[in-house]
N, CA, C and O atoms as a Maestro MAE file, in Angstrom:
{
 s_m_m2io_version
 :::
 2.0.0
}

f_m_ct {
 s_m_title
 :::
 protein
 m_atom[316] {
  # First column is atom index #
  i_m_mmod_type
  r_m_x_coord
  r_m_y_coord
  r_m_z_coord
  i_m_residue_number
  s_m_chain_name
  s_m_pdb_residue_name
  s_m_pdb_atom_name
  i_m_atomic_number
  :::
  1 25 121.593 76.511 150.858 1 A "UNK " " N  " 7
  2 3 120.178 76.706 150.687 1 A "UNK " " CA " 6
  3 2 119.711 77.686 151.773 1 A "UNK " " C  " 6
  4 15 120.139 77.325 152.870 1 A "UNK " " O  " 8
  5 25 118.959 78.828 151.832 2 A "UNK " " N  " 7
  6 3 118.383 79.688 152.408 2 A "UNK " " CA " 6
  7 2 117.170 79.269 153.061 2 A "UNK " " C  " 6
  8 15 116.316 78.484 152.650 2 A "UNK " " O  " 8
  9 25 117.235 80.039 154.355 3 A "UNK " " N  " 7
  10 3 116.385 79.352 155.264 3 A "UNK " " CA " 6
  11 2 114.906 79.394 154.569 3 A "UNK " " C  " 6
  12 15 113.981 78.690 154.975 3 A "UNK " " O  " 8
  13 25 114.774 80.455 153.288 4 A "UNK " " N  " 7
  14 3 112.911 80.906 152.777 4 A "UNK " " CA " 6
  15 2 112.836 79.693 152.191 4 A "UNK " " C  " 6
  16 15 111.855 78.995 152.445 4 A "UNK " " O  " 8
  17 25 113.974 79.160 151.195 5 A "UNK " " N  " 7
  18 3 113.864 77.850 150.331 5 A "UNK " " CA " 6
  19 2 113.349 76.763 151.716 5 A "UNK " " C  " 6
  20 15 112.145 76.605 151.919 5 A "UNK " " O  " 8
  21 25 114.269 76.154 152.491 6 A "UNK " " N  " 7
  22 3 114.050 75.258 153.155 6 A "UNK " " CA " 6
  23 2 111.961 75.384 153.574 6 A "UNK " " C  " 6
  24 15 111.015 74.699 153.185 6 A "UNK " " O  " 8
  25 25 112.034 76.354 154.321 7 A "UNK " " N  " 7
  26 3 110.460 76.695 154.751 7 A "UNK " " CA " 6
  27 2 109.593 76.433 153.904 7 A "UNK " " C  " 6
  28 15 108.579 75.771 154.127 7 A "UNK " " O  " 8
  29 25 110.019 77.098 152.488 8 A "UNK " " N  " 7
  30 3 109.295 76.606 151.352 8 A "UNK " " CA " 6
  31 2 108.540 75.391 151.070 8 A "UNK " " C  " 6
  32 15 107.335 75.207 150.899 8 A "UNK " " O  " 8
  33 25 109.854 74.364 151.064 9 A "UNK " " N  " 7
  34 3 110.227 72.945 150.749 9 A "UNK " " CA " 6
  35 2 109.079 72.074 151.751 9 A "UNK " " C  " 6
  36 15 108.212 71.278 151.390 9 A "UNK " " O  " 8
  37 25 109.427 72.543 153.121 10 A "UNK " " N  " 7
  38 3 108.942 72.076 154.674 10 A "UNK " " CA " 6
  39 2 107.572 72.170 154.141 10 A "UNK " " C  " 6
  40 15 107.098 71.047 153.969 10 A "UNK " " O  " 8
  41 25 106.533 73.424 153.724 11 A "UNK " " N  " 7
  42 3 105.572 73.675 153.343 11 A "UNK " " CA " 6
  43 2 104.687 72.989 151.946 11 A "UNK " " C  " 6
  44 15 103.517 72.607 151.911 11 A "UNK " " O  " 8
  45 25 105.584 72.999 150.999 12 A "UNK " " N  " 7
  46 3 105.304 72.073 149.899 12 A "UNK " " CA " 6
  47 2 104.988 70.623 150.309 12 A "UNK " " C  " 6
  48 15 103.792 70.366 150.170 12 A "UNK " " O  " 8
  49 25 105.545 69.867 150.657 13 A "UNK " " N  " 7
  50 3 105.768 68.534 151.174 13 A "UNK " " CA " 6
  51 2 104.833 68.013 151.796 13 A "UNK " " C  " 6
  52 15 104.685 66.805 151.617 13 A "UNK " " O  " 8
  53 25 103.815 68.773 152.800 14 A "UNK " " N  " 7
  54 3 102.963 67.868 153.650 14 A "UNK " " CA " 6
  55 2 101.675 68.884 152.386 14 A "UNK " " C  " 6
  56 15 100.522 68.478 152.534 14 A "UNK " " O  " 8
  57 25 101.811 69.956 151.373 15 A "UNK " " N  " 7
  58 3 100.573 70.419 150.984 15 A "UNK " " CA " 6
  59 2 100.698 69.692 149.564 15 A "UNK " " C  " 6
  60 15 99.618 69.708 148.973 15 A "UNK " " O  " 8
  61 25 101.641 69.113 148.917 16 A "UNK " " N  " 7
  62 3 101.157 68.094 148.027 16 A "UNK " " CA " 6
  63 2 100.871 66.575 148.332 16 A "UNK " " C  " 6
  64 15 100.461 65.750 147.515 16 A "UNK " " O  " 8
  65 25 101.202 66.330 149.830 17 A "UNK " " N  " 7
  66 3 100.568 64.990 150.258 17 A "UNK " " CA " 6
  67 2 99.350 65.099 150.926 17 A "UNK " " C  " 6
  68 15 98.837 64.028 151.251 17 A "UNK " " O  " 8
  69 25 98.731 66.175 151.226 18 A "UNK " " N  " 7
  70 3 97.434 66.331 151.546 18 A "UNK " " CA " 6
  71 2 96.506 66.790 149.879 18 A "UNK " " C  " 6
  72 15 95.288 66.663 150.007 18 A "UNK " " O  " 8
  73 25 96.883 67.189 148.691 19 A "UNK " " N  " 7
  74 3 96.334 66.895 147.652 19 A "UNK " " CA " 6
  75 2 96.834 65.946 147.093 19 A "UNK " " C  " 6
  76 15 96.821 66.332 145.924 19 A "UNK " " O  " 8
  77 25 97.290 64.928 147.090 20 A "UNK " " N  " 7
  78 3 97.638 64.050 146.496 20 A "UNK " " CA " 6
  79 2 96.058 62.758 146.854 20 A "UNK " " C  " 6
  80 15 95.367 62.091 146.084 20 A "UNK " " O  " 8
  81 25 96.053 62.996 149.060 21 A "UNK " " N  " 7
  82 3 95.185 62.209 149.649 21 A "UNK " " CA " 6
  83 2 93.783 62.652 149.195 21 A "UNK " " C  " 6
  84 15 92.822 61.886 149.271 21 A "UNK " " O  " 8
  85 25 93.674 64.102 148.649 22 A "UNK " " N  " 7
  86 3 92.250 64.463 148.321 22 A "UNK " " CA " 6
  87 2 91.742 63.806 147.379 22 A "UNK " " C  " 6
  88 15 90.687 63.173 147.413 22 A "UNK " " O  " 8
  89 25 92.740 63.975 146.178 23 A "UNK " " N  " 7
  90 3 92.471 63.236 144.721 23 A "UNK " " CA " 6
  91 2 92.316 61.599 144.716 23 A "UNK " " C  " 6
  92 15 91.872 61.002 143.736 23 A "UNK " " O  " 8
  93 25 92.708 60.981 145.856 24 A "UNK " " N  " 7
  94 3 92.417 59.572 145.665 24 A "UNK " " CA " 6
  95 2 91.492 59.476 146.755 24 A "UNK " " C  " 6
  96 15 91.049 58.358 147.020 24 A "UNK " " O  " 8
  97 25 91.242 60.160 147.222 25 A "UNK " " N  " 7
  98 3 89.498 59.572 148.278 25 A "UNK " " CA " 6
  99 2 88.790 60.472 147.126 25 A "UNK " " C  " 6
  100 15 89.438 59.612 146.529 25 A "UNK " " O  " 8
  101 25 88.436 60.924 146.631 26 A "UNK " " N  " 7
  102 3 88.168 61.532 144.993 26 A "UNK " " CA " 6
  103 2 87.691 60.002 144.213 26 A "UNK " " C  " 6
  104 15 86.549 59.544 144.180 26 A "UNK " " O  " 8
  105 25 88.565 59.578 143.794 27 A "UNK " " N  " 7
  106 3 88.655 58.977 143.079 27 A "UNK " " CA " 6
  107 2 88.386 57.103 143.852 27 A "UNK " " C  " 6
  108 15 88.270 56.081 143.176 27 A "UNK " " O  " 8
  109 25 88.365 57.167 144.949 28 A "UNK " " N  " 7
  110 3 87.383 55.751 145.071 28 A "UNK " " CA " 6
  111 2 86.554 56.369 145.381 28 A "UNK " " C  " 6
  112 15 85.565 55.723 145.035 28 A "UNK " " O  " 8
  113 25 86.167 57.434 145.927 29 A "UNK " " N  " 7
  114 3 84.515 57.582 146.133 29 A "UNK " " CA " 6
  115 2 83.476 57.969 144.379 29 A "UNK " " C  " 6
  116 15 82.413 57.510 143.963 29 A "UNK " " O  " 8
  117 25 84.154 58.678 143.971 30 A "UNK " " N  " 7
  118 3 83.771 58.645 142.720 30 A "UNK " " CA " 6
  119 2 83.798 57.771 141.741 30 A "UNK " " C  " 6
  120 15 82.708 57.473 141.250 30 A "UNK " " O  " 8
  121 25 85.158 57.066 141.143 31 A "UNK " " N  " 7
  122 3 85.238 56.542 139.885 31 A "UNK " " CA " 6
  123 2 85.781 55.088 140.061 31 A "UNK " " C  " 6
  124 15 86.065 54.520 139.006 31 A "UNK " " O  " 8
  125 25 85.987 54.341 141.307 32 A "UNK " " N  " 7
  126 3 86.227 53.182 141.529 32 A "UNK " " CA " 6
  127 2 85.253 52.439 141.181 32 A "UNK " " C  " 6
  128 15 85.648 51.800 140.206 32 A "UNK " " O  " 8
  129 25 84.188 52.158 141.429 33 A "UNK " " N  " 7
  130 3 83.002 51.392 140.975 33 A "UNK " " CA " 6
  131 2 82.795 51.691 139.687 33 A "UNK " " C  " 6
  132 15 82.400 50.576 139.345 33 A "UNK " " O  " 8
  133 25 82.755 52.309 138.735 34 A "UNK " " N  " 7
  134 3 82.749 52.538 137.158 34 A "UNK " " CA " 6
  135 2 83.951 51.461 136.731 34 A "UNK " " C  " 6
  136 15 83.835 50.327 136.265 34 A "UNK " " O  " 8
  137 25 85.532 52.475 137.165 35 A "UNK " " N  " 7
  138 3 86.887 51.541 136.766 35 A "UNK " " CA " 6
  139 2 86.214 50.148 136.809 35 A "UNK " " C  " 6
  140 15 86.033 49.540 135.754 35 A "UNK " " O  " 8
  141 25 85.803 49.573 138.116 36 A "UNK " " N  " 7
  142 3 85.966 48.128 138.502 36 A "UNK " " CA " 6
  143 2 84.628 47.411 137.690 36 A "UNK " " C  " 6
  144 15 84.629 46.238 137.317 36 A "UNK " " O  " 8
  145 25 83.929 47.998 137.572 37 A "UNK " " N  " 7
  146 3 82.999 47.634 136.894 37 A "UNK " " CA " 6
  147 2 83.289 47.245 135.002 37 A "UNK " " C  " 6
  148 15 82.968 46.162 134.513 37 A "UNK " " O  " 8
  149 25 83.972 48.446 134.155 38 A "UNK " " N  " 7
  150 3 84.643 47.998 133.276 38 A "UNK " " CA " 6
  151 2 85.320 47.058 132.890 38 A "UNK " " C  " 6
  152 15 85.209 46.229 131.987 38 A "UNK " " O  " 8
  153 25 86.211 47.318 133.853 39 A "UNK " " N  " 7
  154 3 87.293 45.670 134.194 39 A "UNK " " CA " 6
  155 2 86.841 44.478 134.453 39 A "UNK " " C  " 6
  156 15 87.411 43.478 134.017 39 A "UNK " " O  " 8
  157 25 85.742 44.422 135.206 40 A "UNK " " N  " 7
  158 3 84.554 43.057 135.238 40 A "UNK " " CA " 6
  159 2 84.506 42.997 133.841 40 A "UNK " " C  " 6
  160 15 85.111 42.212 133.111 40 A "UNK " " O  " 8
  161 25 83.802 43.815 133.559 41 A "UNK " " N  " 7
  162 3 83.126 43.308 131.744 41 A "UNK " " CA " 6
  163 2 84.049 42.818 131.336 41 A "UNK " " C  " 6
  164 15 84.059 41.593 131.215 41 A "UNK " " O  " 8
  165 25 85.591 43.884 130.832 42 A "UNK " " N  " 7
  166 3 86.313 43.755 130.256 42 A "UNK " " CA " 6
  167 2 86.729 41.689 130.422 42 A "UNK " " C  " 6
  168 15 86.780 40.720 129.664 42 A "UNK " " O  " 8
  169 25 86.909 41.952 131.748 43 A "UNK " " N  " 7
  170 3 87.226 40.174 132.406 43 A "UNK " " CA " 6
  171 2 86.328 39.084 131.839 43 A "UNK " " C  " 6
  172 15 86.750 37.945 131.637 43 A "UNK " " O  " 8
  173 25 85.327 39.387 131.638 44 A "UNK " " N  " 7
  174 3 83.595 38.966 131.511 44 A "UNK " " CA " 6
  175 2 83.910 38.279 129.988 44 A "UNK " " C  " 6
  176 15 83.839 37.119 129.582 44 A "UNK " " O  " 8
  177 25 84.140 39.052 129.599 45 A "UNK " " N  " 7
  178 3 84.243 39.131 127.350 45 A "UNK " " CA " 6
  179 2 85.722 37.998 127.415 45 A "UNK " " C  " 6
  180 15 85.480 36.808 127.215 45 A "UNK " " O  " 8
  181 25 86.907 38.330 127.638 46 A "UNK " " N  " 7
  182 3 87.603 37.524 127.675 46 A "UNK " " CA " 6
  183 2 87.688 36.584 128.058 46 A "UNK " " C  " 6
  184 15 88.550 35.869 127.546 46 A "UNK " " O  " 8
  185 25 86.746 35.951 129.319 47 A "UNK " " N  " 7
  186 3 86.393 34.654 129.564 47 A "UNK " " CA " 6
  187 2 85.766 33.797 128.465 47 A "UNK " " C  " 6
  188 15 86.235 32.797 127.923 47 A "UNK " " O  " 8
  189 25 84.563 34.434 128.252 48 A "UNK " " N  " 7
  190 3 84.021 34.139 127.241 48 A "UNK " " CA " 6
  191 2 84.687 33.246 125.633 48 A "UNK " " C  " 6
  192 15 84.426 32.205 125.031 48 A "UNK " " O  " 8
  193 25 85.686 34.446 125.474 49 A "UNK " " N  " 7
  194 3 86.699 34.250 124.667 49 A "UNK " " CA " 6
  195 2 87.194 33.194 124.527 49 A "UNK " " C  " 6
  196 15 86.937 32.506 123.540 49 A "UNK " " O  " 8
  197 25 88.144 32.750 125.614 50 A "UNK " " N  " 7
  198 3 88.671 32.064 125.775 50 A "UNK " " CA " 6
  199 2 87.949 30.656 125.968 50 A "UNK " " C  " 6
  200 15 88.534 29.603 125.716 50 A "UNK " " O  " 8
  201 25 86.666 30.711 126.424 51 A "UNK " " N  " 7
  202 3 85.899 29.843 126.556 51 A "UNK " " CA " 6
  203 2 85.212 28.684 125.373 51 A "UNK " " C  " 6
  204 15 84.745 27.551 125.496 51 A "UNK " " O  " 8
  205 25 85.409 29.555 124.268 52 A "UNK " " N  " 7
  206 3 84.853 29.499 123.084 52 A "UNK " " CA " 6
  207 2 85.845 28.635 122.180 52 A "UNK " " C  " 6
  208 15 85.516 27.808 121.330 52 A "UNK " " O  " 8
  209 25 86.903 28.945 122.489 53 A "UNK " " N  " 7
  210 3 88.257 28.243 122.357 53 A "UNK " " CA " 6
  211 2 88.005 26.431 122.618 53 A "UNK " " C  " 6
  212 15 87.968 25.385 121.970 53 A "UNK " " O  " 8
  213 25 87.874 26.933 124.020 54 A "UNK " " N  " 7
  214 3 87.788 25.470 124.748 54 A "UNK " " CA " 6
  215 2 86.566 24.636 124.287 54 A "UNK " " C  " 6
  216 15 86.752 23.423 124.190 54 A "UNK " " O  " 8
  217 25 85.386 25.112 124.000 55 A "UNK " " N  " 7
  218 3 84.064 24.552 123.794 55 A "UNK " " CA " 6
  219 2 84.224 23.826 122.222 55 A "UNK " " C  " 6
  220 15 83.781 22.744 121.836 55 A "UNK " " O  " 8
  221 25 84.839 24.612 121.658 56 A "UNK " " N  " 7
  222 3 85.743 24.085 120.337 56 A "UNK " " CA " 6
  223 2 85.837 23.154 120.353 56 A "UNK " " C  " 6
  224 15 85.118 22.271 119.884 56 A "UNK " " O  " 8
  225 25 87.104 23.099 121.110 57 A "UNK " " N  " 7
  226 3 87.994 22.213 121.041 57 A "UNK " " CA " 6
  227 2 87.553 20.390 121.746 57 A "UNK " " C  " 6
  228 15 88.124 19.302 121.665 57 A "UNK " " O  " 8
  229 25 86.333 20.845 122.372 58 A "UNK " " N  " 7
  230 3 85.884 19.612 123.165 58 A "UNK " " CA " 6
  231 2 84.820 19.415 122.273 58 A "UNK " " C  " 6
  232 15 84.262 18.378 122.635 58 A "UNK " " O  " 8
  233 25 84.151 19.969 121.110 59 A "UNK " " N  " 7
  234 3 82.982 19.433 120.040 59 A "UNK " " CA " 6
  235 2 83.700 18.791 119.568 59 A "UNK " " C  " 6
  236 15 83.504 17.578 119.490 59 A "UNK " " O  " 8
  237 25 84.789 19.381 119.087 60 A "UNK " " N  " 7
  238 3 85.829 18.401 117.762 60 A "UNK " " CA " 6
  239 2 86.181 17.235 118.158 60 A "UNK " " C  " 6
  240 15 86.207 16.224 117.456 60 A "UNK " " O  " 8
  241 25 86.582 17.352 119.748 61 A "UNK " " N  " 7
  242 3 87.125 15.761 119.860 61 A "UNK " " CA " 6
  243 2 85.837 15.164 120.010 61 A "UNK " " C  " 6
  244 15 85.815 14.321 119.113 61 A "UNK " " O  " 8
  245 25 84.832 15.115 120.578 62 A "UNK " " N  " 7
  246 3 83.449 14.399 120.441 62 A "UNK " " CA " 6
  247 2 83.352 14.019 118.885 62 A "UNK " " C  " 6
  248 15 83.192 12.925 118.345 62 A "UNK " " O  " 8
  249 25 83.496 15.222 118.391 63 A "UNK " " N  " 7
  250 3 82.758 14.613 116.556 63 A "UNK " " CA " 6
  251 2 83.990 13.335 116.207 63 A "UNK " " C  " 6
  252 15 83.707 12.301 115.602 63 A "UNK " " O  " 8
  253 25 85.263 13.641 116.686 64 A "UNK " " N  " 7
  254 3 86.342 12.718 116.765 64 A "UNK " " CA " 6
  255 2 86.144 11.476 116.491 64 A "UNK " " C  " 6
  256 15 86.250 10.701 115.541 64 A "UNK " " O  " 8
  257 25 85.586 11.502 118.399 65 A "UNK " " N  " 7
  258 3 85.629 10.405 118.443 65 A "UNK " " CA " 6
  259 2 84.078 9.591 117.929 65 A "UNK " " C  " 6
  260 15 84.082 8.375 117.739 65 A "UNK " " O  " 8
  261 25 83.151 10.194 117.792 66 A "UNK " " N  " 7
  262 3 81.813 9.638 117.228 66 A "UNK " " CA " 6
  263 2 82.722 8.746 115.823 66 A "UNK " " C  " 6
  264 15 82.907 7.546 115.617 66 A "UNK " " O  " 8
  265 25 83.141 10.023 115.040 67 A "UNK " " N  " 7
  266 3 83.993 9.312 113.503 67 A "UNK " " CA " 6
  267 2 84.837 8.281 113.837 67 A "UNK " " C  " 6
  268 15 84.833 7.351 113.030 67 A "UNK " " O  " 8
  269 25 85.478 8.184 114.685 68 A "UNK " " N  " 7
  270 3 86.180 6.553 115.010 68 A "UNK " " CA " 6
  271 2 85.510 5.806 115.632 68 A "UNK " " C  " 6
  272 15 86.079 4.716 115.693 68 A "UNK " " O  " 8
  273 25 84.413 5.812 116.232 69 A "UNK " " N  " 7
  274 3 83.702 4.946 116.531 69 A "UNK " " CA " 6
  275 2 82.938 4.041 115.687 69 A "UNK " " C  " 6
  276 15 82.892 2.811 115.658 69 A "UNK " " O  " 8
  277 25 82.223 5.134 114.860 70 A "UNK " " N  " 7
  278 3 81.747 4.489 113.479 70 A "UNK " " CA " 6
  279 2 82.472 4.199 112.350 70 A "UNK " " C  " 6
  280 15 81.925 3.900 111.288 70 A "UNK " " O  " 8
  281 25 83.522 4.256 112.480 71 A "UNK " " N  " 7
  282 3 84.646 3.642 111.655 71 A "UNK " " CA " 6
  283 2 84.823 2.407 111.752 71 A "UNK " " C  " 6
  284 15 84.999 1.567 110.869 71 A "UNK " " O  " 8
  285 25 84.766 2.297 113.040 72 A "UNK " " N  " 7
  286 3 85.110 0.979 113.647 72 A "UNK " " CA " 6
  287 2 83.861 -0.319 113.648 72 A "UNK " " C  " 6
  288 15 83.984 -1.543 113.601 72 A "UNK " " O  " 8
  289 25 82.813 0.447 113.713 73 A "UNK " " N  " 7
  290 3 81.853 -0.260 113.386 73 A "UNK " " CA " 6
  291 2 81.634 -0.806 111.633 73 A "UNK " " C  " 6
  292 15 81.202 -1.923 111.349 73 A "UNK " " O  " 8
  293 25 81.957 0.048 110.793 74 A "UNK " " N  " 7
  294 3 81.592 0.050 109.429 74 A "UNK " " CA " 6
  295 2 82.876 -1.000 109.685 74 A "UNK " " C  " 6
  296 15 82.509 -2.092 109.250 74 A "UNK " " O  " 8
  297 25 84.372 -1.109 110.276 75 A "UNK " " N  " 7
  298 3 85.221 -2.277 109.730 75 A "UNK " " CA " 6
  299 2 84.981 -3.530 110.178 75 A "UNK " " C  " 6
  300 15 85.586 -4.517 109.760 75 A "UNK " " O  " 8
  301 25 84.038 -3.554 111.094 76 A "UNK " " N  " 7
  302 3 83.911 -4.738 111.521 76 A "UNK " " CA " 6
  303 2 83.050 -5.759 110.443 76 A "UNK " " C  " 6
  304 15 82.121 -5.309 109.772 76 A "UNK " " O  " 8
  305 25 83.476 -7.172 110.369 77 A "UNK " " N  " 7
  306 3 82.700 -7.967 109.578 77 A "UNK " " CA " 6
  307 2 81.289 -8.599 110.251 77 A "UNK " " C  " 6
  308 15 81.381 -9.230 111.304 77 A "UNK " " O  " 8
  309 25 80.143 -8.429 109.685 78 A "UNK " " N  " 7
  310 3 78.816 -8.593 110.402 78 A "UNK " " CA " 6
  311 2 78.781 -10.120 110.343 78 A "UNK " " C  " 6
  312 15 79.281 -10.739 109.404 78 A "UNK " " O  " 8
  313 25 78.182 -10.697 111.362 79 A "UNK " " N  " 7
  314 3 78.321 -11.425 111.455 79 A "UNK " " CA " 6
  315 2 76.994 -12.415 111.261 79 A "UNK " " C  " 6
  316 15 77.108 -13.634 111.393 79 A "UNK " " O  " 8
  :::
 }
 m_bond[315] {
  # First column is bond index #
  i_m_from
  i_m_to
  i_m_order
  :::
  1 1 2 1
  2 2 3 1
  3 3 4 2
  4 3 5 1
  5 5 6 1
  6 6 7 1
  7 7 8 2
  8 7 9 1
  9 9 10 1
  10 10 11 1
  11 11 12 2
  12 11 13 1
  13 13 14 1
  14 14 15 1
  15 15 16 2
  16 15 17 1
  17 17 18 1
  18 18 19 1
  19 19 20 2
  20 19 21 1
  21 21 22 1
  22 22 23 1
  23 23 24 2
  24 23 25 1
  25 25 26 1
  26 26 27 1
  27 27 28 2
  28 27 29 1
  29 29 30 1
  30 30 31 1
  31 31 32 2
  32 31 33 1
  33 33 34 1
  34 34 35 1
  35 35 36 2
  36 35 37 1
  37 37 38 1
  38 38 39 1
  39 39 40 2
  40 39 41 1
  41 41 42 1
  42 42 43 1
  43 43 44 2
  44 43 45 1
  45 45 46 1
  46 46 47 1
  47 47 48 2
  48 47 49 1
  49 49 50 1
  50 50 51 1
  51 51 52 2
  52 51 53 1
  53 53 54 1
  54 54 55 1
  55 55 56 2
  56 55 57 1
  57 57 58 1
  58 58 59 1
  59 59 60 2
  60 59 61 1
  61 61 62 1
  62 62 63 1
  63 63 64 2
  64 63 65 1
  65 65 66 1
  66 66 67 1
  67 67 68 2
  68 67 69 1
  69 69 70 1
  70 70 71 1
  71 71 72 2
  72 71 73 1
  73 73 74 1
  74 74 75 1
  75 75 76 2
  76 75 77 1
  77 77 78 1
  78 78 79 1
  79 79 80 2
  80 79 81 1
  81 81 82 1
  82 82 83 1
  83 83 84 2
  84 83 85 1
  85 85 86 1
  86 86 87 1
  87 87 88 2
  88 87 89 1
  89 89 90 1
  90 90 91 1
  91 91 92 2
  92 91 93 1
  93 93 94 1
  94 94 95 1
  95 95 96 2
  96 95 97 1
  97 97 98 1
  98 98 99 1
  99 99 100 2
  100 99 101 1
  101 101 102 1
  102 102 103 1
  103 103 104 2
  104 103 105 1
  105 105 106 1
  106 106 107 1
  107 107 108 2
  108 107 109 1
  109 109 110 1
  110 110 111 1
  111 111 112 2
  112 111 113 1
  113 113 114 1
  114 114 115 1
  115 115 116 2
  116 115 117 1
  117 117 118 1
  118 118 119 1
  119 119 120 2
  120 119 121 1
  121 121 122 1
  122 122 123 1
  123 123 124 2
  124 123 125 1
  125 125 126 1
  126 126 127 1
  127 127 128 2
  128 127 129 1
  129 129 130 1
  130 130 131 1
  131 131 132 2
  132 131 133 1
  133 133 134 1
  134 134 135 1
  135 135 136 2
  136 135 137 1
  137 137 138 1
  138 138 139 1
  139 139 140 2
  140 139 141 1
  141 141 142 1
  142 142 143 1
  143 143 144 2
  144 143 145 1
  145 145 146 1
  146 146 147 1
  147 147 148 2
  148 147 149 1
  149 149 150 1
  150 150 151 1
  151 151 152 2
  152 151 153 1
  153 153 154 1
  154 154 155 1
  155 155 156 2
  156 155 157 1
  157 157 158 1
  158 158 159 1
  159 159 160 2
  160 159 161 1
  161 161 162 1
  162 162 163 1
  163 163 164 2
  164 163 165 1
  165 165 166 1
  166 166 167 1
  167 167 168 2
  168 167 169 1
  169 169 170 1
  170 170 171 1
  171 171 172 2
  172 171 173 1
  173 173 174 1
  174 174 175 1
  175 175 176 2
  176 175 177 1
  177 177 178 1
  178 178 179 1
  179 179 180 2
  180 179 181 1
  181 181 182 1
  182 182 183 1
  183 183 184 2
  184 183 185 1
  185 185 186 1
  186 186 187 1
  187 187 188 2
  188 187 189 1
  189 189 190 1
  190 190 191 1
  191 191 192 2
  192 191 193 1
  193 193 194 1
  194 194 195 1
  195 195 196 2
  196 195 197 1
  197 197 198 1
  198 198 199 1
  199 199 200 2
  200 199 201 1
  201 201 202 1
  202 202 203 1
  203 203 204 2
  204 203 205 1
  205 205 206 1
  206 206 207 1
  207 207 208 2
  208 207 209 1
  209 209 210 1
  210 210 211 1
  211 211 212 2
  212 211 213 1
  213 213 214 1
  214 214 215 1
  215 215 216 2
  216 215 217 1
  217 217 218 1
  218 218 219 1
  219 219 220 2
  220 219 221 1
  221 221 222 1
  222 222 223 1
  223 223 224 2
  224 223 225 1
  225 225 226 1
  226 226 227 1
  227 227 228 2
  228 227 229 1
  229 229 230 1
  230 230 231 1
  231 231 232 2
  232 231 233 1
  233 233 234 1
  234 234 235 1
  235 235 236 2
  236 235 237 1
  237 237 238 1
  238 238 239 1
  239 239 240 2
  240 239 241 1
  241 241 242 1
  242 242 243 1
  243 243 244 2
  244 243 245 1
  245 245 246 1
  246 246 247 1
  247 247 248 2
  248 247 249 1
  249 249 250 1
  250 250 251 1
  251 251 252 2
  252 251 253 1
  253 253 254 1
  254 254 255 1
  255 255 256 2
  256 255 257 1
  257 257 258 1
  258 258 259 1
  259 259 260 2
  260 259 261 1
  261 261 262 1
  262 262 263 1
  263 263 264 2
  264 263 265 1
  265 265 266 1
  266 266 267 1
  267 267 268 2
  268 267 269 1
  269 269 270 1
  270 270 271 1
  271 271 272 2
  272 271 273 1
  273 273 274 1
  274 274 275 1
  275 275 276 2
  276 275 277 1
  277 277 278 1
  278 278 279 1
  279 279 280 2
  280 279 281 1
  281 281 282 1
  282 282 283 1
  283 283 284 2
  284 283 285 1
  285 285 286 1
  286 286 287 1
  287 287 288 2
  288 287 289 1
  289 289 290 1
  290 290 291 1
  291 291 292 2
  292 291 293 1
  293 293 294 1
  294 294 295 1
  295 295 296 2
  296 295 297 1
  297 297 298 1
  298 298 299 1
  299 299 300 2
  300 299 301 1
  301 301 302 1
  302 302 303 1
  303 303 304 2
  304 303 305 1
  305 305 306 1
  306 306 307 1
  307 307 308 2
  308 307 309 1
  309 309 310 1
  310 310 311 1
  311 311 312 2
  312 311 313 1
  313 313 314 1
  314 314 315 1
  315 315 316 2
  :::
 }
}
């Protein structure tokens, strides 16, 4: 390898890690609060989601158990 390549190389190396550092102080000063903000929502809706699931699933066993309760009442003999 020739000493222009090496110099080259030497030169490349610290000037794509000084644009590399531009583009990401770039990019939290600019577009971090948008990203993170999306991703909230995004987080936000899928809670929800999932929530809806669960809220389900805890009416049904209530209506459940209301229906065996009054089951149990209708088998009983009055006295």
């Amino acid at each position: 390898m020739s000493s222009a390549t090496s110099a080259l190389i030497w030169w490349l190396i610290p000037l794509a890690a000084l644009v590399s550092v531009l583009v990401y102080v770039l990019w939290v000063t600019k577009f971090q609060t948008r990203f993170q903000n999306e991703t909230t929502r995004s987080v936000g809706q899928f809670q929800r989601f999932q929530n809806s699931f669960r809220d389900r699933a805890e009416a049904d066993a209530a209506l459940a158990a209301a229906q065996e309760k009054e089951s149990q009442r209708t088998q009983q003999p009055s006295e």
